[in-house]
C-alpha positions as CSV (number, residue, x, y, z in Angstrom):
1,X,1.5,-15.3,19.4
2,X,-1.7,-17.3,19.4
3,X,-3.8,-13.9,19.7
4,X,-2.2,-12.3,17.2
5,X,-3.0,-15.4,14.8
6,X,-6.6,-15.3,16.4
7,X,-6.9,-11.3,15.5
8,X,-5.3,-12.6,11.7
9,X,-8.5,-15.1,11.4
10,X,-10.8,-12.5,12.4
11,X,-9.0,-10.5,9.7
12,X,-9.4,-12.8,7.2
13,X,-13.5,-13.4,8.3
14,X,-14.5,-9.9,8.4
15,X,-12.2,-9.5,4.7
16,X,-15.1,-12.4,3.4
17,X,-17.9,-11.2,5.0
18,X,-17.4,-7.4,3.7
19,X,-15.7,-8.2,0.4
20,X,-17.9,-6.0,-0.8
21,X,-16.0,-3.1,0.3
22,X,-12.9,-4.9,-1.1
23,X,-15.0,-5.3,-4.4
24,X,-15.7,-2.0,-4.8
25,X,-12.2,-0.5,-4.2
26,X,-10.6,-3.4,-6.9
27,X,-13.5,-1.8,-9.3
28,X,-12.5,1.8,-8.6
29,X,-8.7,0.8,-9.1
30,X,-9.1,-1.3,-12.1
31,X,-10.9,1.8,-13.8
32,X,-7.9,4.0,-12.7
33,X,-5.7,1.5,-14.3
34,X,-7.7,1.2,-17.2
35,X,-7.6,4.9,-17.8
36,X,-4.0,5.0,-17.3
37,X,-3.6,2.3,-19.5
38,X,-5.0,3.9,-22.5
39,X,-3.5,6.9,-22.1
40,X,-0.1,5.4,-22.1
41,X,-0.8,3.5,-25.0
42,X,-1.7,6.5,-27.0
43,X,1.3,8.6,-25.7
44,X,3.7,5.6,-26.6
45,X,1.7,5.7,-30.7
46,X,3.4,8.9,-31.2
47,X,6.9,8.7,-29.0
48,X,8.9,5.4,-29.1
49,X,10.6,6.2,-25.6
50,X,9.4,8.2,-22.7
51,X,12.3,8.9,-19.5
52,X,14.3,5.2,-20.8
53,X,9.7,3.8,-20.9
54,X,8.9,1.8,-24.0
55,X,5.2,0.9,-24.6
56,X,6.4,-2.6,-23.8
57,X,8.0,-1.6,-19.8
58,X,5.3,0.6,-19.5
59,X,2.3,-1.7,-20.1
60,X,3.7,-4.1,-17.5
61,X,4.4,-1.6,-15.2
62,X,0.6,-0.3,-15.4
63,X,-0.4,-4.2,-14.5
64,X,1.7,-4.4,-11.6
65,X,0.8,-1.5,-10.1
66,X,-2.6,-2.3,-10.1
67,X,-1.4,-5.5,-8.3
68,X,0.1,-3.7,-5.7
69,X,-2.4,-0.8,-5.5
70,X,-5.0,-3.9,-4.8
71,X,-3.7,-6.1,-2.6
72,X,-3.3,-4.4,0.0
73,X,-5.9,-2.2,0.4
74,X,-5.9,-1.2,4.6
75,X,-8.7,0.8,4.9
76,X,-9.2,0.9,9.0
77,X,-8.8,5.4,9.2
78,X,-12.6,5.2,9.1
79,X,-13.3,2.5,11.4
80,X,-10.7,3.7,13.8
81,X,-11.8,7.2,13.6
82,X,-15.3,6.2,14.5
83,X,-14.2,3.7,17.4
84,X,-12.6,6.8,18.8
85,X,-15.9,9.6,18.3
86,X,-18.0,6.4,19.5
87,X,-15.8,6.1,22.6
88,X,-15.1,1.8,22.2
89,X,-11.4,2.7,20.8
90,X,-11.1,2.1,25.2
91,X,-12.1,-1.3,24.2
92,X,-9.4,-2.4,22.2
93,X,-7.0,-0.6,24.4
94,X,-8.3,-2.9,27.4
95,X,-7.4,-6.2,25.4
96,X,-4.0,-7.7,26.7
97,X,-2.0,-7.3,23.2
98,X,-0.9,-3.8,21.7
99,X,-3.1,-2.1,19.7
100,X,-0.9,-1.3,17.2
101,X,-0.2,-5.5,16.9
102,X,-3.9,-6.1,17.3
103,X,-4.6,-3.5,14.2
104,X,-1.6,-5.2,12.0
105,X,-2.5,-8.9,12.4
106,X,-5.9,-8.1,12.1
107,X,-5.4,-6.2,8.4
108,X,-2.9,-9.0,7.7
109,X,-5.2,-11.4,7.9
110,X,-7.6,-9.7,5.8
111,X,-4.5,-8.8,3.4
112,X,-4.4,-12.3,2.5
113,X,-7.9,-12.4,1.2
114,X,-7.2,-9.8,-0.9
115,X,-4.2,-11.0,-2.0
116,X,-4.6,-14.0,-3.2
117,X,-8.0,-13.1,-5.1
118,X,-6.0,-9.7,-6.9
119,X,-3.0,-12.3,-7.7
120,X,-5.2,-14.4,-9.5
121,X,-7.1,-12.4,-11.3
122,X,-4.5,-9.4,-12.2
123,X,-1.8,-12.4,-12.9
124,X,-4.0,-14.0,-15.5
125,X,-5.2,-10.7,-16.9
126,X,-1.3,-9.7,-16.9
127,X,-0.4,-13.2,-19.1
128,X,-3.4,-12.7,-21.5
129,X,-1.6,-9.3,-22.2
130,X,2.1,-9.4,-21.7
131,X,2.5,-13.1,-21.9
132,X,5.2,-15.0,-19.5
133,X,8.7,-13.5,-21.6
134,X,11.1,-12.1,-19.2
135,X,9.7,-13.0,-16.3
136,X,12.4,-14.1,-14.1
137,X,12.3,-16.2,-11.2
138,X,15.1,-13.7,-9.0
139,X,13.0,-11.0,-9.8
140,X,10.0,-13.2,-8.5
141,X,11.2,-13.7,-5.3
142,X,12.6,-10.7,-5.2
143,X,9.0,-8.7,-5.8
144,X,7.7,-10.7,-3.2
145,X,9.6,-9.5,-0.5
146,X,9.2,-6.1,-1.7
147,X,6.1,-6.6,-2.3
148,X,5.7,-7.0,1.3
149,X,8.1,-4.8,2.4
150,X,5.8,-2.3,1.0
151,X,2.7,-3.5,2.9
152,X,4.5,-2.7,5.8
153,X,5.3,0.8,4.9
154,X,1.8,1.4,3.8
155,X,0.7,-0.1,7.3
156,X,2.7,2.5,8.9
157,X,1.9,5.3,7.2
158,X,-2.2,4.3,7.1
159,X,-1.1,3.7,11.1
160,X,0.4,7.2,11.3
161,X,-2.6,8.8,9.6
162,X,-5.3,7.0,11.7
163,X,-3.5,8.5,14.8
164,X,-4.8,11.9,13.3
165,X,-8.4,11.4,14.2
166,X,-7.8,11.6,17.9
167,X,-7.6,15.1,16.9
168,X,-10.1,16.0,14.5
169,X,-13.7,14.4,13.8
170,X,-12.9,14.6,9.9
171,X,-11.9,10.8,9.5
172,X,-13.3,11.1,5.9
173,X,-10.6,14.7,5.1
174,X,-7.9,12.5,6.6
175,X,-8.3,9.4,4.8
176,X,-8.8,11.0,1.2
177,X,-5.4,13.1,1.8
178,X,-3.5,9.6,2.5
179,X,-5.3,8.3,-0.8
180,X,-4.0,11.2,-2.7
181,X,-0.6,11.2,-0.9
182,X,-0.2,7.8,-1.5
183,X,-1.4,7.7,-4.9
184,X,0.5,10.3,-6.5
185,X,3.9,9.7,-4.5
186,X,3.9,5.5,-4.7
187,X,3.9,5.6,-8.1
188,X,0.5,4.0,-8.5
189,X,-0.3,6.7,-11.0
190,X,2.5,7.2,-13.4
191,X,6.5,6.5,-12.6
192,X,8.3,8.4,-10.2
193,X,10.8,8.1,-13.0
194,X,8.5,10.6,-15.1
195,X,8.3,13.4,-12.1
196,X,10.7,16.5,-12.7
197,X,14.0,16.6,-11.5
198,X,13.0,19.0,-8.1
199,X,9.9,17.0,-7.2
200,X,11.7,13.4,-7.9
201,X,14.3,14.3,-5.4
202,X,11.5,15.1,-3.1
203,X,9.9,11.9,-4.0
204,X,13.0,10.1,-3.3
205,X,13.8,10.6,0.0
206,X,9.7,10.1,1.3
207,X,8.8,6.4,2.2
208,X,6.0,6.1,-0.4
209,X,7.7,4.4,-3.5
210,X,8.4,1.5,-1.6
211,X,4.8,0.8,-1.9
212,X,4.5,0.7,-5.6
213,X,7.3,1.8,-7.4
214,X,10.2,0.0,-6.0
215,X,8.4,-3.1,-6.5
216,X,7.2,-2.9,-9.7
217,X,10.5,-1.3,-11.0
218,X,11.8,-5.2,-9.9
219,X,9.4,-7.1,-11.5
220,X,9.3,-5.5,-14.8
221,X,13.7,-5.5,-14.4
222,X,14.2,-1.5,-14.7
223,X,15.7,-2.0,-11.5
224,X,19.0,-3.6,-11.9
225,X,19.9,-6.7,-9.2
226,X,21.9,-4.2,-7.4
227,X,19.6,-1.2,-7.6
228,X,16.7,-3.9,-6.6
229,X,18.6,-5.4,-3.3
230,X,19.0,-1.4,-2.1
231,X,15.8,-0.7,-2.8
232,X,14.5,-3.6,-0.5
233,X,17.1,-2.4,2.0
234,X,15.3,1.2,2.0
235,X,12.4,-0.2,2.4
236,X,13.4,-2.3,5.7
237,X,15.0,1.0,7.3
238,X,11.6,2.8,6.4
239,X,9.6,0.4,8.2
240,X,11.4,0.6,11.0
241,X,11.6,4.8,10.8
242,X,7.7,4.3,10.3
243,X,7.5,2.2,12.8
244,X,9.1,4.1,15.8
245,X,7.2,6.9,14.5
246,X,3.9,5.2,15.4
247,X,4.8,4.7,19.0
248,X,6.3,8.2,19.5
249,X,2.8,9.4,18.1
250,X,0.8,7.0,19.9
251,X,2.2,7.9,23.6
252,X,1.2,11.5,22.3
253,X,-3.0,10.2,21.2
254,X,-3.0,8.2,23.8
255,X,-2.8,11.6,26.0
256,X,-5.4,13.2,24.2
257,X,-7.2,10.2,25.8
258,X,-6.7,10.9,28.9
259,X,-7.7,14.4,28.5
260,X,-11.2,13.5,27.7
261,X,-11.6,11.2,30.5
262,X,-10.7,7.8,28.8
């Protein structure tokens, strides 16, 4: 365990000493969210109540899933993809820990970086709007885990799409389809509760809401206790699906490996 907490420091040392790149992606998202913001709010001038949304629901939800959108922010596609053109992805494979653990405690540790900077700063920018009525300290805890939960499935799925470079040399084609994927199915752009019937049923049985959606819809208490307690249980089972995934596909890269002499 003591080299997965040394890869977590590293983590959280190259997440300093490159919070630029961190900087620049919490810009990018905060103008997304501001955008979606406004439009919202003039939607919600002319319609009281959008799919069970009031202006009030709907202004927290924006807030939170710019929280989640930002925290965890994994961005290692590119840097894997070019460790494998470069040839030094046989580096990390010679190290004596997995590189799948290696890769996870190493964006965990720079996860907590950027988590407790977005929780400051979205948390006071969330009080200055919505003020502190209804929060609940259930639903607190409750986000948390979930919250985390979600990091996990976004791990796997980031983990899943990084695998793709062994295969192609487009690591930038790859990366921006996750972004869109992620985006648009996670609920980081508008509700999943606002998709059509035939694509929400889609959306529903995909692992993506449990990286925006499902935690926001327990914070902001659309999510009843019940419906909140499943929704973290789906989440666990698609971490795990995610998770035996990732070595399935990795025993397939790592061939692709061997085929060029690795």
């Amino acid at each position: 365990m003591k080299k997965y907490m040394a890869y977590m420091r590293c983590g959280f040392l190259e997440g300093c000493a490159y919070r630029s790149n961190f900087i620049t992606g919490m810009l990018a998202n905060f103008i997304q969210a501001a955008v979606i913001y406004y439009v919202w709010r003039s939607i919600f001038r002319y319609q009281g109540v959008v799919n069970g949304y009031t202006w009030e629901i709907m202004r927290k939800y924006v807030f939170v899933a710019f929280l989640c959108n930002c925290s965890f922010s994994f961005g290692f596609e590119m840097n894997t993809a070019k460790r494998i053109i470069k040839g030094d992805i046989i580096l990390d494979l010679l190290k004596p820990v997995p590189y799948r653990g290696m890769l996870f405690f190493r964006m965990l540790g720079t996860a907590g970086m950027e988590f407790g900077v977005t929780l400051i700063l979205v948390g006071c920018l969330y009080l200055s709007v919505n003020g502190a009525a209804g929060i609940r300290l259930e639903r607190v805890l409750l986000f948390l885990v979930s919250l985390f939960l979600g990091m996990g499935i976004k791990f796997g799925i980031q983990y899943l799409f990084s695998l793709l470079c062994f295969y192609t040399d487009n690591s930038y084609g790859v990366t921006k389809a996750r972004e869109v994927l992620t985006n648009f199915f996670s609920g980081a752009i508008l509700p999943l509760v606002m998709f059509p019937g035939g694509l929400r049923r889609v959306v529903e049985v995909l692992p993506f809401q449990g990286i925006v959606f499902t935690p926001c819809s327990i914070f902001i208490g659309t999510f009843s206790m019940e419906e909140s307690l499943r929704g973290i249980a789906v989440q666990a089972v698609w971490i795990g699906i995610l998770w035996v995934c990732g070595a399935l596909f990795w025993k397939k890269a790592s061939g692709v490996i061997s085929l060029y002499g690795g």
